[in-house]
C-alpha positions as CSV (number, residue, x, y, z in Angstrom):
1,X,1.7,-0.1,10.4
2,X,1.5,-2.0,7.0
3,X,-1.9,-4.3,6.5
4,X,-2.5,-7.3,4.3
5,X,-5.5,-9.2,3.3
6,X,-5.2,-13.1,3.6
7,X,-7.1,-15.9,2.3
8,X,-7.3,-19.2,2.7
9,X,-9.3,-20.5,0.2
10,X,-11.7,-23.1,2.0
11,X,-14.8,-23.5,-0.2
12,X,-17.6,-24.5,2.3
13,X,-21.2,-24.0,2.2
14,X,-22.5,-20.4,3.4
15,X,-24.5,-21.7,6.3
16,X,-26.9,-18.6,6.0
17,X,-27.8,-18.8,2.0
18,X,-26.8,-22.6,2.0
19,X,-24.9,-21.9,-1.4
20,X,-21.9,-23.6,-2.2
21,X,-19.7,-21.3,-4.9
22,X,-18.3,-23.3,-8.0
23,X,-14.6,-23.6,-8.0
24,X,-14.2,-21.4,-10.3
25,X,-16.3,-18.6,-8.5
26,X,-14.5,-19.4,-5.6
27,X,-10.6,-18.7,-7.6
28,X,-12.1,-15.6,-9.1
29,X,-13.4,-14.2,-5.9
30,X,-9.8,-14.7,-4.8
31,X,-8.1,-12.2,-7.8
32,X,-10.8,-9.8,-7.4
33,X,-10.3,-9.6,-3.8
34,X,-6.4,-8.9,-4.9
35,X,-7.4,-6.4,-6.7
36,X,-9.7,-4.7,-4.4
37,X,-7.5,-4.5,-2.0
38,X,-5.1,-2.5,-3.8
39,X,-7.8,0.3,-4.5
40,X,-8.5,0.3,-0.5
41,X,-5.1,0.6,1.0
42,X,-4.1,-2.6,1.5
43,X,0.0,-2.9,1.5
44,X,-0.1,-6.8,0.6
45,X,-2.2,-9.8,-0.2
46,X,-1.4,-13.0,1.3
47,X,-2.6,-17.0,-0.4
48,X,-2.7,-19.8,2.1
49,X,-1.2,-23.0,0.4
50,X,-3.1,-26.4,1.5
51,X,-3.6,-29.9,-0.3
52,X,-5.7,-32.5,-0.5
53,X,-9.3,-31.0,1.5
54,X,-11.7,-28.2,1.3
55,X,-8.8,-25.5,1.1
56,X,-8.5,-26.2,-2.5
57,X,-5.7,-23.0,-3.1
58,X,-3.1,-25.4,-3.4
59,X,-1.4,-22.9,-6.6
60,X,-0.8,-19.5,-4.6
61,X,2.3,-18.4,-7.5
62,X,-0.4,-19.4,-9.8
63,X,-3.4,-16.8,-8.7
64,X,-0.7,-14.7,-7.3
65,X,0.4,-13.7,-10.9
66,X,-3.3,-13.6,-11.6
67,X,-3.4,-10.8,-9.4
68,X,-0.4,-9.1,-10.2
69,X,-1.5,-8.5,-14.1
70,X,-4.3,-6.9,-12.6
71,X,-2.9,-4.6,-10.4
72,X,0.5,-2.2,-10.1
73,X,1.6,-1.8,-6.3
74,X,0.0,-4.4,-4.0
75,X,2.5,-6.5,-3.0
76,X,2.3,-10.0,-3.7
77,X,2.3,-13.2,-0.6
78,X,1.4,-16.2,0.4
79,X,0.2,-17.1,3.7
80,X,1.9,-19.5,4.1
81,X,3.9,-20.9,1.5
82,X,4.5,-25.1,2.4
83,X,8.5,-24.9,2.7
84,X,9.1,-28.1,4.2
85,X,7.2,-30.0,1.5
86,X,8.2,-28.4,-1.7
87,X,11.1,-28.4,-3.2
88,X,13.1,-25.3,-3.2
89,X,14.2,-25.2,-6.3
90,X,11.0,-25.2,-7.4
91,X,10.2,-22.7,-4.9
92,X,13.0,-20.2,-6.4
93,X,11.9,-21.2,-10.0
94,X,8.0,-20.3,-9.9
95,X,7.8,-17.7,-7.1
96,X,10.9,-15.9,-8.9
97,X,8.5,-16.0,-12.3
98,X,5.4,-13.9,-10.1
99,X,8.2,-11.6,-9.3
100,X,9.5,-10.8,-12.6
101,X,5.9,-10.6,-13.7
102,X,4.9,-8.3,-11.1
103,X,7.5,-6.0,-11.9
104,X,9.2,-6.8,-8.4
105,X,6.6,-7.0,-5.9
106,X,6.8,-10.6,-4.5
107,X,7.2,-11.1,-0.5
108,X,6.4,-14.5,0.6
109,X,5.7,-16.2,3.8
110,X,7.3,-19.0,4.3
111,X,6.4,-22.0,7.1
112,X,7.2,-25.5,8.0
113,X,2.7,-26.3,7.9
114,X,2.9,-29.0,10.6
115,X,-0.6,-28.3,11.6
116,X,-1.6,-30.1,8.4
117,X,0.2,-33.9,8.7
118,X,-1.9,-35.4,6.1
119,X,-0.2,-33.1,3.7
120,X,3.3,-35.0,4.4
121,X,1.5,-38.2,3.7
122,X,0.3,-37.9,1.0
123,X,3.4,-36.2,-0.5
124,X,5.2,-39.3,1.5
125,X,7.2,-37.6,3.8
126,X,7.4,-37.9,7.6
127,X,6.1,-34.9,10.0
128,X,8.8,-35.7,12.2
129,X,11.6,-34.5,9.8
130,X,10.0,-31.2,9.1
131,X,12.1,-28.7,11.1
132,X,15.1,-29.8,10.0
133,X,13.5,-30.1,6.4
134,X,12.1,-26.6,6.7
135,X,15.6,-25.0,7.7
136,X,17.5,-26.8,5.0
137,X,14.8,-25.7,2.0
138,X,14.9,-22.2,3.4
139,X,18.4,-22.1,3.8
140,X,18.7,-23.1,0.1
141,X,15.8,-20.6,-1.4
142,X,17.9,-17.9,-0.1
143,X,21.1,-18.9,-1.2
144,X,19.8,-19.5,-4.8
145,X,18.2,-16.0,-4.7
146,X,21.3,-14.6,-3.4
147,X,23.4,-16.3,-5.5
148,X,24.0,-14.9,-8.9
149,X,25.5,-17.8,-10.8
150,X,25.8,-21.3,-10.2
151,X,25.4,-23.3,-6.9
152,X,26.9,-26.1,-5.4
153,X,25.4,-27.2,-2.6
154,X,25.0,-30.5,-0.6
155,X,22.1,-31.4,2.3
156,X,20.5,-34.2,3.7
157,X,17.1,-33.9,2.3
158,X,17.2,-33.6,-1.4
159,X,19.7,-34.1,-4.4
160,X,23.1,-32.2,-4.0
161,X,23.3,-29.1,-6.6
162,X,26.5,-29.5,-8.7
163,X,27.2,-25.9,-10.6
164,X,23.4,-25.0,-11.1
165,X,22.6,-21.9,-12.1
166,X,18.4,-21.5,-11.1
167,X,16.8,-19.8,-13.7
168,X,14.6,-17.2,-13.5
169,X,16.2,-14.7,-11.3
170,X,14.1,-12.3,-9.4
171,X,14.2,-9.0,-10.5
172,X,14.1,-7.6,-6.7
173,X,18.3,-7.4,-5.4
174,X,19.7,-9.2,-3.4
175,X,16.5,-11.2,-3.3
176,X,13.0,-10.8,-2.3
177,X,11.7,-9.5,1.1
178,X,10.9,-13.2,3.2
179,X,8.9,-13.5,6.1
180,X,9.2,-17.0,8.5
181,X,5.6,-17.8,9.4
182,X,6.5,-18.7,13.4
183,X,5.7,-18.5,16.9
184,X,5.1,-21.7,18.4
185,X,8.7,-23.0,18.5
186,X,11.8,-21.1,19.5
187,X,13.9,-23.0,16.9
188,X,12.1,-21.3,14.0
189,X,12.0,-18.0,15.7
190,X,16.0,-18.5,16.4
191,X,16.5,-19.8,12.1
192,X,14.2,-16.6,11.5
193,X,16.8,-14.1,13.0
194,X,19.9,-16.0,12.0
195,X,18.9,-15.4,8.2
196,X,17.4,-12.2,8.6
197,X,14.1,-13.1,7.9
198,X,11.0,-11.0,9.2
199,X,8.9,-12.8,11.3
200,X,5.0,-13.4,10.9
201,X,3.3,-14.8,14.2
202,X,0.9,-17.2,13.7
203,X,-1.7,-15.8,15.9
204,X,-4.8,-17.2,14.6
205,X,-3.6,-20.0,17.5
206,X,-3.1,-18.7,20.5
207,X,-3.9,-15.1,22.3
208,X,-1.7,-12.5,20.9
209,X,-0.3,-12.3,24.9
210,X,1.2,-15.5,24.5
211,X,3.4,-14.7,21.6
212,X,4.8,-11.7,23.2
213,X,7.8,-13.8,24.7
214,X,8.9,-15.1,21.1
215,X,8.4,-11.6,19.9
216,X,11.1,-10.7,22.7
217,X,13.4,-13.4,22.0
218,X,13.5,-12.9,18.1
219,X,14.5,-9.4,18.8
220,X,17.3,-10.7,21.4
221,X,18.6,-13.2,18.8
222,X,18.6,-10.6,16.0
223,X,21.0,-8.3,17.7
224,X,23.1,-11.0,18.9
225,X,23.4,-11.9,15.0
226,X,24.5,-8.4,14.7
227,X,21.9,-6.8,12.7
228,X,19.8,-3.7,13.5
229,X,16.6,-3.6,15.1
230,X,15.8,-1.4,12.8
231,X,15.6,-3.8,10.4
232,X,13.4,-6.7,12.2
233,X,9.7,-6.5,11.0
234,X,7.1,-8.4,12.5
235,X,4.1,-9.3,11.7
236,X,0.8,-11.1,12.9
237,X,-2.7,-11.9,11.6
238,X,-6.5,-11.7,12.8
239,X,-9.6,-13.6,11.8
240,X,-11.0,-10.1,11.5
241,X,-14.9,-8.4,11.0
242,X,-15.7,-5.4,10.6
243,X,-19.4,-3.8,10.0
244,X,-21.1,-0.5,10.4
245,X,-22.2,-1.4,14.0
246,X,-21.0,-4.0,16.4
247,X,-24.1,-5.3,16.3
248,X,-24.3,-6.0,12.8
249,X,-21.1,-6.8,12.9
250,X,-21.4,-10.1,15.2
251,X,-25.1,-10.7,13.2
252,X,-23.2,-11.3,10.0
253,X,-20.1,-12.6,10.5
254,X,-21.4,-15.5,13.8
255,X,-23.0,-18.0,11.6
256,X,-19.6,-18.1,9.0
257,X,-17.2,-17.9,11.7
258,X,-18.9,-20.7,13.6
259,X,-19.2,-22.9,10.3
260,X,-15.6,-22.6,9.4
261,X,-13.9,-22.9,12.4
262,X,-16.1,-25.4,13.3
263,X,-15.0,-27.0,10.1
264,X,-11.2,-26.2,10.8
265,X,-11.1,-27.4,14.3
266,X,-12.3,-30.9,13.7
267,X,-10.1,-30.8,10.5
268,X,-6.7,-30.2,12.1
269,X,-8.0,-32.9,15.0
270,X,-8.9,-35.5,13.0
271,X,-5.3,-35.1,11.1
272,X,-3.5,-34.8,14.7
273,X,-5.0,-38.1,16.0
274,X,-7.7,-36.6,18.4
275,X,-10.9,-38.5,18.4
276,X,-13.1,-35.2,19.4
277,X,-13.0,-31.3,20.1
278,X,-15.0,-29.1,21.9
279,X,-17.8,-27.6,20.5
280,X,-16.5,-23.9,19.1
281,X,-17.2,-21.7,21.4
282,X,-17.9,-18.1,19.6
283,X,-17.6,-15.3,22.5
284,X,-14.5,-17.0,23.7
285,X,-12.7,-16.6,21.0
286,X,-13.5,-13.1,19.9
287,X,-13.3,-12.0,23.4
288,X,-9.7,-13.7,23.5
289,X,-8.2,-13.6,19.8
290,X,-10.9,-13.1,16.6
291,X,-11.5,-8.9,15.8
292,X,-14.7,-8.2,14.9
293,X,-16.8,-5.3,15.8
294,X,-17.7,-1.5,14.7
295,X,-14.7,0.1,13.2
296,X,-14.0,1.4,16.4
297,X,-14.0,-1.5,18.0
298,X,-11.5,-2.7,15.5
299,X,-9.1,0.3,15.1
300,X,-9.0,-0.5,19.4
301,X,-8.3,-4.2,18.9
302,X,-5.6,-4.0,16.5
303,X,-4.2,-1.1,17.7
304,X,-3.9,-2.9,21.3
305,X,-2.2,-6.2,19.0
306,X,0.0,-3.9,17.4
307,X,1.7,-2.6,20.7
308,X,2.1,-5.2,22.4
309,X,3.7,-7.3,19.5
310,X,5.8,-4.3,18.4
311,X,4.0,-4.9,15.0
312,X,5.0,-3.0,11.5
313,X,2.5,-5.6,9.7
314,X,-0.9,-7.3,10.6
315,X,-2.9,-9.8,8.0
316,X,-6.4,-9.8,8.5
317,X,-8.7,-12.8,7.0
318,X,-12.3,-11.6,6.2
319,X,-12.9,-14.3,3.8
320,X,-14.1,-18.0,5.4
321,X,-17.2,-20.1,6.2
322,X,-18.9,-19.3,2.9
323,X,-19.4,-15.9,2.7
324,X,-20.4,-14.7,-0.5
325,X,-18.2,-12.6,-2.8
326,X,-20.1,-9.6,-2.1
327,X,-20.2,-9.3,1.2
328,X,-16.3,-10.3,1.5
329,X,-15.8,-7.2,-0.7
330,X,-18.3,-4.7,1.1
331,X,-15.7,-5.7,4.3
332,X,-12.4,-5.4,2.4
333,X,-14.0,-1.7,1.4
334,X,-15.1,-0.8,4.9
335,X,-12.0,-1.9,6.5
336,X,-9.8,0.4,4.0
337,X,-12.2,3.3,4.7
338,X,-12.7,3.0,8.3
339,X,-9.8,1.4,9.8
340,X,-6.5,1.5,7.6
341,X,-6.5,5.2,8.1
342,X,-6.1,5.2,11.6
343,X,-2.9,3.5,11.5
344,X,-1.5,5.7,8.9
């Protein structure tokens, strides 16, 4: 199994040292962590895309390439890529620039990012239009990848394409590796295995149990498309801990974990209409989803993911609630040491 390190790039206040990075800081802890991971094992590294709050990566093809100049294999995602709201001509135009400059190593994640609404209102379009959005833009992306010439193309949600040719081209053939970022709907699971896209659950929202049934029925639709199982990857991702003991492992990483998804929770609420949420309840969730423990404890944990999802890939995000650069790196280190090696 494959591993990738994501980020999301919130920039809160570490509730232990009450220090608040600089932007700045905060971007170049996000290249350095790129290129650590390279040196430890990590297959991938994966940039959230947000707008308009405290997630202030809104430029993944941007820090992306900033990573790639730095390093020679890692290969190069988002996490996820905002395909209902961007154009995907766009889309094809920058992310096909990080792959040229990479030498071929781009992979994205794309996803529809519904969990966000403010996002569609600020850019002015309406939440309620974003699955049939999302499949049209994806549905485009891939042709104008796959599509050495010009396209002509017609759709309901942006300006017809008359004889365009969409330059750059990637320099991966046919096109880039894509991942659908899905779970939660059997529509996009269903668009995933029509196009042949690999599927990344989004299992930072439920219990990895409850996504085995779309695991099983992305498998069912991609052979009734035709297409090998061999060929279906799938992938998932953990809020993920890992220290020398379990002890110091909950020590360090309670007080971030609580801050930020204390944070996030009341974020996405307040953005789906809900006038409260519970208070964040710690043990629940990493009895129930979050990894965190000894490496032992991990290897265990993900292992246990891994077989019951049928998983070739699994993201793991370290780096939230504040936590300084050094001890996001010290994790990123003992993970590729102490855990990557078991899955070899």
């Amino acid at each position: 199994m494959d591993f990738g390190l994501l980020s999301l790039g919130d920039h809160l206040t570490d509730s232990v040292t009450g220090v608040r990075s600089t932007q700045a800081e905060r971007f170049r802890s996000l290249v350095e962590q790129g290129v650590l991971a390279e040196q430890t094992g990590f297959r991938s590294v994966h940039l959230g895309e947000h707008h308009f709050c405290d997630y202030i990566l809104s430029s993944p093809p941007v820090v992306l390439a900033a990573i790639g100049e730095r390093t020679s294999r890692i290969r190069l995602s988002t996490g996820v890529l905002l395909g209902a709201n961007l154009d995907p001509v766009r889309v094809a135009e920058d992310y096909a620039t990080v792959d040229l400059l990479s030498g071929g190593r781009l992979e994205p994640v794309i996803g529809r990012g519904t969990y966000f609404p403010h996002t569609f209102a600020a850019f002015g379009q309406d939440p309620a239009d974003a699955k049939e959005v999302f499949a049209e833009h994806l549905e485009l992306l891939l042709r104008i990848w796959e599509t050495d010439g010009p396209v002509t193309w017609s759709g309901r949600f942006r300006a017809p394409l008359d004889g365009i040719t969409v330059e750059p081209r990637p320099l991966q053939t046919p096109r880039p590796h894509v991942w659908l970022g899905a779970g939660s709907s059997r529509d996009s699971v269903e668009l995933a295995a029509r196009l042949g896209v690999s599927l990344m659950l989004p299992t930072v929202f439920g219990t990895p149990a409850s996504f085995r049934p779309m695991v099983d029925h992305y498998l069912e639709c991609w052979e009734a498309a035709g297409r090998d199982r061999a060929d279906a990857r799938i992938g998932a991702l953990s809020h993920c801990h890992v220290h020398t003991t379990s002890q110091l492992a909950h020590q360090t990483w309670r007080p971030r974990y609580t801050t930020y998804m204390t944070w996030v929770t009341s974020f996405v609420a307040r953005g789906l209409g809900a006038s409260s949420v519970p208070p964040f309840d710690y043990d629940a969730m990493v009895r129930a989803m979050a990894v965190v423990g000894s490496p032992a404890e991990v290897v265990d944990r993900i292992g246990a993911i891994r077989d019951l999802l049928q998983l070739d890939t699994h993201l793991v995000m370290f780096d939230m609630g504040g936590m300084p650069h050094a001890e996001v790196a010290a994790t990123i280190e003992r993970f590729g040491a102490d855990v990557i090696p078991a899955f070899a």
